[in-house]
C-alpha positions in Angstrom: -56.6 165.9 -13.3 -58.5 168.6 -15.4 -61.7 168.1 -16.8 -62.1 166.3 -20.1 -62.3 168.9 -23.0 -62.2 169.0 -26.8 -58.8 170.5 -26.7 -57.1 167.9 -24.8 -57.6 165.7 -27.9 -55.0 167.8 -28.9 -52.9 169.2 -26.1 -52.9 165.5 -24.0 -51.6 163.5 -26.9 -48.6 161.5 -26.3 -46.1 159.3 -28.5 -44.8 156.8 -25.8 -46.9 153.6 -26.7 -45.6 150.7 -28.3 -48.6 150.7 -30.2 -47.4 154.1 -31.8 -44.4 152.4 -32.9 -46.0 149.5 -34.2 -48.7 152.0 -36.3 -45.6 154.0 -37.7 -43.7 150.6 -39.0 -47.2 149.7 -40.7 -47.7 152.7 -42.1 -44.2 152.4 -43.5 -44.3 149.3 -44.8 -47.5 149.8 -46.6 -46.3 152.9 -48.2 -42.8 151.1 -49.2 -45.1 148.4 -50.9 -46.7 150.8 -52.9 -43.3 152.2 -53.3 -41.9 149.2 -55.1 -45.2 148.4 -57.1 -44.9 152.0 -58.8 -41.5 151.8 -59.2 -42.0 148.2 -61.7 -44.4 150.0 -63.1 -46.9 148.4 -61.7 -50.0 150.5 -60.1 -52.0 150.1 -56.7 -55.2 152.0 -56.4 -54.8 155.6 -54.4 -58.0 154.7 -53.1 -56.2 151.6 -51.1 -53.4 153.5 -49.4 -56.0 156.3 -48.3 -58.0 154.0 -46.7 -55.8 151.7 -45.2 -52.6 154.5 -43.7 -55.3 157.4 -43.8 -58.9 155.8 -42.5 -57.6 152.8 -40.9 -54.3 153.3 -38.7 -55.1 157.2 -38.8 -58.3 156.2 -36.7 -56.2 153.8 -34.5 -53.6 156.6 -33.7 -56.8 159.5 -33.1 -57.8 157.1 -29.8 -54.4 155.9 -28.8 -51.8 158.4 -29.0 -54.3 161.7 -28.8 -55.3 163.1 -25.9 -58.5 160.4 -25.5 -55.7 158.4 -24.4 -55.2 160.4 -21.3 -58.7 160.0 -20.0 -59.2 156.2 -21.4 -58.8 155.0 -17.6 -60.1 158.3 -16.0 -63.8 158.1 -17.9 -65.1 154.6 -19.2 -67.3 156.6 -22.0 -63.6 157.9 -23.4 -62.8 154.1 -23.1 -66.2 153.1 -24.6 -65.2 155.9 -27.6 -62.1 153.8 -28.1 -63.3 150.3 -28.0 -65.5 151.2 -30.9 -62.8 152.5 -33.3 -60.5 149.9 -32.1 -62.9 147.1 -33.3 -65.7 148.4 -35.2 -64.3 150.9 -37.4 -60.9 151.2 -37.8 -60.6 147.4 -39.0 -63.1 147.8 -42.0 -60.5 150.5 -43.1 -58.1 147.9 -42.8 -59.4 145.6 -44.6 -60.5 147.2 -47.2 -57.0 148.5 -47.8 -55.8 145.3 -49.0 -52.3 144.9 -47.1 -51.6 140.8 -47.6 -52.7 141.7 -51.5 -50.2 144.2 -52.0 -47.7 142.6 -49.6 -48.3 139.5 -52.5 -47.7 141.3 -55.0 -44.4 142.7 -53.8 -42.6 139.7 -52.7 -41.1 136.8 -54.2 -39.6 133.6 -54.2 -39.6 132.0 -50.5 -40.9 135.2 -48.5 -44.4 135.1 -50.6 -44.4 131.4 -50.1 -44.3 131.7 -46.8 -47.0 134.2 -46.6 -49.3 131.8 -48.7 -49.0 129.2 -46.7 -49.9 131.2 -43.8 -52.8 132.5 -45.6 -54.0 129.0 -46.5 -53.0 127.2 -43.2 -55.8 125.6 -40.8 -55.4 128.4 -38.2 -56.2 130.8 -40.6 -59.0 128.7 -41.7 -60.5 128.3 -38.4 -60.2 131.8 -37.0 -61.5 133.4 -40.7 -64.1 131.2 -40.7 -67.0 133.9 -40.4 -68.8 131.6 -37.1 -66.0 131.4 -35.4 -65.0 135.2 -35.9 -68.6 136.2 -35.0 -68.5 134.4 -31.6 -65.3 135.5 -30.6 -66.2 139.2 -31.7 -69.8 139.0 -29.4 -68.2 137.1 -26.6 -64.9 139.0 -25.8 -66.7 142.1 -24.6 -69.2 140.4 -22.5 -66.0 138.6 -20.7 -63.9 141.9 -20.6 -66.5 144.3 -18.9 -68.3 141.8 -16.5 -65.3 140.1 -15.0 -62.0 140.9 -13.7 -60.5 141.5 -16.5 -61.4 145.2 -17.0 -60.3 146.3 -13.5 -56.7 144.3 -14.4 -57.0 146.7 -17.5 -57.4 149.6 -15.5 -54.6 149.2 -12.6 -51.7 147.6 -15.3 -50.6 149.7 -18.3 -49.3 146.6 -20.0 -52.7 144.7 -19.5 -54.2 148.2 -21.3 -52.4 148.1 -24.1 -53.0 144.5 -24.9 -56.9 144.9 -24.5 -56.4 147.7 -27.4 -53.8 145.5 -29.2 -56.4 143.2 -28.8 -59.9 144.9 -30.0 -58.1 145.4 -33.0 -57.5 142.1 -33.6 -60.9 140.7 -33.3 -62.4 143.3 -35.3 -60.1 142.0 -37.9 -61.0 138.6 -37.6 -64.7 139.7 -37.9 -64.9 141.9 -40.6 -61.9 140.9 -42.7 -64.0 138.2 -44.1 -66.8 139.9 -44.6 -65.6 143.5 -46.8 -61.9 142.8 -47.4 -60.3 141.9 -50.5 -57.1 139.9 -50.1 -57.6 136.4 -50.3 -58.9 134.3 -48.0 -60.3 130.6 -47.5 -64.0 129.7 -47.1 -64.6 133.1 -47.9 -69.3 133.4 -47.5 -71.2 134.8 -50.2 -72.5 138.2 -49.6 -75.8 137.0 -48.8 -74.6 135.2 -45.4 -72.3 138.2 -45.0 -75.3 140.5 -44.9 -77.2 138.2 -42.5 -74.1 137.7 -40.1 -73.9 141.8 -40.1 -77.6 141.8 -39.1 -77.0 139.3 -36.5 -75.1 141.6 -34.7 -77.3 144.7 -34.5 -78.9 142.8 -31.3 -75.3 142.3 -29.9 -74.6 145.8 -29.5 -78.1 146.8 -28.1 -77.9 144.2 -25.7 -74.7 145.3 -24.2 -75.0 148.4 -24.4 -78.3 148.5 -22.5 -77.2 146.5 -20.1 -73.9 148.5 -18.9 -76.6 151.6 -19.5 -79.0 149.9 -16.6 -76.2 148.2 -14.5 -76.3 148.5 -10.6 -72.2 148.2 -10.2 -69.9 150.2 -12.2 -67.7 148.8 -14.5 -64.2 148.4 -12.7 -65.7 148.7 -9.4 -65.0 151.5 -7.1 -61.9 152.4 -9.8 -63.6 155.2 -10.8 -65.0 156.8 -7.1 -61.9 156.4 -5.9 -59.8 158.6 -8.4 -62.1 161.2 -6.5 -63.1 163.7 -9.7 -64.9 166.5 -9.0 -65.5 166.8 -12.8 -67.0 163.6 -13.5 -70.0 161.3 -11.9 -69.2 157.7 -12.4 -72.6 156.9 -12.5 -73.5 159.2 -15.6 -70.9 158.8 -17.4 -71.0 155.1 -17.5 -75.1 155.4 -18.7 -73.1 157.6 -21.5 -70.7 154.5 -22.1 -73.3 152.0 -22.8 -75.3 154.7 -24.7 -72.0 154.9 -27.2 -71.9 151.5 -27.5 -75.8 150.9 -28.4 -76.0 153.5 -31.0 -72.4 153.2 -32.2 -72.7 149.8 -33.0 -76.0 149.9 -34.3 -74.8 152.5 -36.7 -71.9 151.1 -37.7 -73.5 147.2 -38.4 -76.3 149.3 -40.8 -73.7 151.2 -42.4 -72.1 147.7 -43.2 -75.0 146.2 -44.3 -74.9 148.9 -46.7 -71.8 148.2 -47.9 -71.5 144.5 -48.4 -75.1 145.3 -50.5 -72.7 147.8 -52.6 -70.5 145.0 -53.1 -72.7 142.3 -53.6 -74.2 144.6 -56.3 -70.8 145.5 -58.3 -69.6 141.9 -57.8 -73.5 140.9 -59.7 -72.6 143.7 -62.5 -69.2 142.0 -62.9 -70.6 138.3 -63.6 -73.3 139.5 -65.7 -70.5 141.7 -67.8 -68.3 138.5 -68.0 -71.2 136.7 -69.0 -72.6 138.7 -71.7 -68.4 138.8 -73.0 -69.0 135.0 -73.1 -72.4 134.8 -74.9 -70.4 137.4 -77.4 -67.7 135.2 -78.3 -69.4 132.7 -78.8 -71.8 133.8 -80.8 -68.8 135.6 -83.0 -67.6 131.8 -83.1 -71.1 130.3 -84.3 -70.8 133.2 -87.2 -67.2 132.5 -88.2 -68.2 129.2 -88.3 -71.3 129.3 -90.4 -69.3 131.1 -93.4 -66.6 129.1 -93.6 -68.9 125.9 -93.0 -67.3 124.9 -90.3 -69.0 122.8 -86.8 -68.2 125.7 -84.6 -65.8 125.6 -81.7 -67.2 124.2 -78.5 
């Protein structure tokens, strides 16, 4: 195999995953949404479908079907590179593009019942809940890399694409809650968003420092025994764990930042609303003093 280079991002990509497939129907069916909003004359925010089809699955698709994808079982730091997007970045992009909003907004009669009720059921209740998303989030990575489970990865392509499938699906559950906007049950205020965000600053420095100072590689002797002249199994996996710490510090503190951007707008809101209240009433206590009138509760 040749050695890892920028440009075979580009010249090692590859359409032949089922999670292409599953990227282009999402992308399709989030753009036919907005389709049949505009088309009722009803509008959904650019902003939305550039981060959700753009930010979001665009991410997915830049360390699944490029040419990362080619080294993800050659070099555990290209693996590292994806497990990050996969769960720490591309789901905020998901989230914040609003998909079971617009998908709400589109349907009717039995199908948007049916998507309600999945919305509100107790599954979606449990695994939302921002506790339970948290500890699955910190725990699944510990399990994956220090147990079987990431050599199975490594020898069965099915087993692969799951573990992608699946990083993206716990990010979901763990930062849906916390920065998207469709609607969902037992929903924190931003305050214990904030501090469940903090709580997992140590997360990331603790794993990554411990794959960084590990006496056994990761998978074994999987990657000795592919027998790359290019590559030192040893380094690279130092550079693994390394990505991992600073990645995930990075992206928690860049979250922070955001849920404090919300909380703030959402703080701006209630005080607007509230100032539209005190001004109606006070319009009412006027209205009622020339007419003589008690005024209107």
């Amino acid at each position: 195999m040749r050695p890892f280079t920028v440009s075979a991002i580009f010249t090692e990509a590859s359409l032949d995953s089922w999670i292409a497939v599953m990227l282009v129907v999402a992308a399709g069916l989030y753009l036919y949404g907005v389709h049949r909003l505009r088309a009722r004359g009803d509008k959904w925010p650019l902003s939305r479908t550039l981060l959700f089809v753009g930010a979001g699955l665009g991410s997915i698709a830049a360390v699944t079907v490029s040419g990362l994808h080619a080294y993800d079982t050659t070099l555990v730091s290209v693996h590292m590179v994806q497990h990050m997007v996969l769960s720490m970045v591309a789901p905020i992009f998901l989230a914040l593009g609003a998909p079971v909003t617009l998908a709400l907004r589109v349907l009717r009669g039995a199908p948007r019942r049916r998507l309600l009720a999945v919305v509100h059921s107790r599954v979606a209740r449990v695994f939302s809940f921002p506790l339970v998303a948290y500890a699955i989030f910190v725990a699944n990575p510990f399990v994956l890399y220090f147990s079987g489970l990431y050599r199975l990865t490594l020898e069965n392509s099915f087993a692969h694409e799951v573990t992608h499938a699946h990083f993206i699906l716990t990010g979901c559950l763990f930062f849906w809650p916390l920065v998207g906007l469709d609607p969902l049950p037992g929903r924190w205020p931003y305050p214990g968003r904030a501090l469940l965000m903090v709580l997992s600053v140590p997360f990331h420095t603790v794993l990554g420092l411990t794959i960084m100072q590990s006496t056994t590689l990761l998978g074994g002797d999987w990657y000795p025994s592919l027998g790359l002249s290019w590559a030192d199994p040893w380094a690279d996996q130092k550079v693994a764990g390394g990505i991992l710490w600073a990645g995930g510090e990075f992206v928690s503190i860049t979250m922070i930042a955001v849920l404090v951007m919300q909380w703030v707008k959402q703080s701006e809101r209630e005080a607007r609303r509230i100032d539209r209240e005190l001004d109606r009433q006070e319009a009412a206590a006027a209205a009622a003093a020339r007419t003589g009138a008690e005024p209107a509760p």
